[in-house]
C-alpha positions as CSV (number, residue, x, y, z in Angstrom):
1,X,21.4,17.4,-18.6
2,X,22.1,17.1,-14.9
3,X,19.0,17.0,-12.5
4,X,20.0,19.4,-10.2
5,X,17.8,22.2,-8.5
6,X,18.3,25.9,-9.2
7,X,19.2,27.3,-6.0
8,X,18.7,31.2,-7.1
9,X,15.7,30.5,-8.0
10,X,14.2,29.3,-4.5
11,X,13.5,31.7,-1.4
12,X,15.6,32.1,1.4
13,X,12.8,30.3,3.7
14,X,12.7,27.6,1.0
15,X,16.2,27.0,1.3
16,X,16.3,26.4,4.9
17,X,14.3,23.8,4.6
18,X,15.8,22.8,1.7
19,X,18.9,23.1,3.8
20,X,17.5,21.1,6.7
21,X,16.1,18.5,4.3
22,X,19.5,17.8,2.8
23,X,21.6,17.4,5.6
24,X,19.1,15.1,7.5
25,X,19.3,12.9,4.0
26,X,23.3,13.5,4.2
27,X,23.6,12.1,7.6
28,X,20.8,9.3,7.3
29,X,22.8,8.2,4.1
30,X,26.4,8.5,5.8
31,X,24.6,6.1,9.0
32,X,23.3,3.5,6.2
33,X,26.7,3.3,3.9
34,X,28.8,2.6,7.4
35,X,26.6,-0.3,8.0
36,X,26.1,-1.4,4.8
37,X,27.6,0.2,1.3
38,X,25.1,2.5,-0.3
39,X,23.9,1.4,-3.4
40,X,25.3,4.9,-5.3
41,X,27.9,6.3,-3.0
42,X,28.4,9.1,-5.1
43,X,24.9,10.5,-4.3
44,X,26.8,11.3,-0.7
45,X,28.8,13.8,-2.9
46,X,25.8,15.4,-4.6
47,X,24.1,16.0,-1.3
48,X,27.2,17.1,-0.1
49,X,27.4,19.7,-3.3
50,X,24.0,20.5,-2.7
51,X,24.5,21.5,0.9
52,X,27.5,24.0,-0.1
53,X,24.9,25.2,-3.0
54,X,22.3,26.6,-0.9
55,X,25.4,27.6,2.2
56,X,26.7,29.7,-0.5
57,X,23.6,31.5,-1.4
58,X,23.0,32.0,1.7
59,X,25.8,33.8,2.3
60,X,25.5,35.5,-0.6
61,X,22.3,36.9,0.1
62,X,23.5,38.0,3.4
63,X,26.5,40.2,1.7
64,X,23.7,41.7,-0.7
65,X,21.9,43.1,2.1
């Protein structure tokens, strides 16, 4: 089972921050792995994922209204 969050689930203030949170980790990780390789490179994808995740219900919940 992948440990991934449910992004439906959270609130759209929630996923700002969420949102927020990510890409700060996304760019603090993308700073480390140019100076020295990140231990699990492929957890830049996941945030990467995670950031189109909550983009895209975003969005979504800006059509719905």
């Amino acid at each position: 089972m992948k440990s991934e969050f449910v992004v439906k689930e959270l609130s759209t203030a929630e996923l700002n921050d969420r949102l927020d949170t990510e890409r700060a980790e996304l760019h603090k990780m993308k700073l480390n792995h140019s100076i020295s390789p990140v231990e699990n490179p492929n957890l830049i994808k996941t945030h990467k994922k995670n950031i189109a995740r909550i983009l895209t219900e975003l969005r979504r919940r800006e059509l719905a209204n």
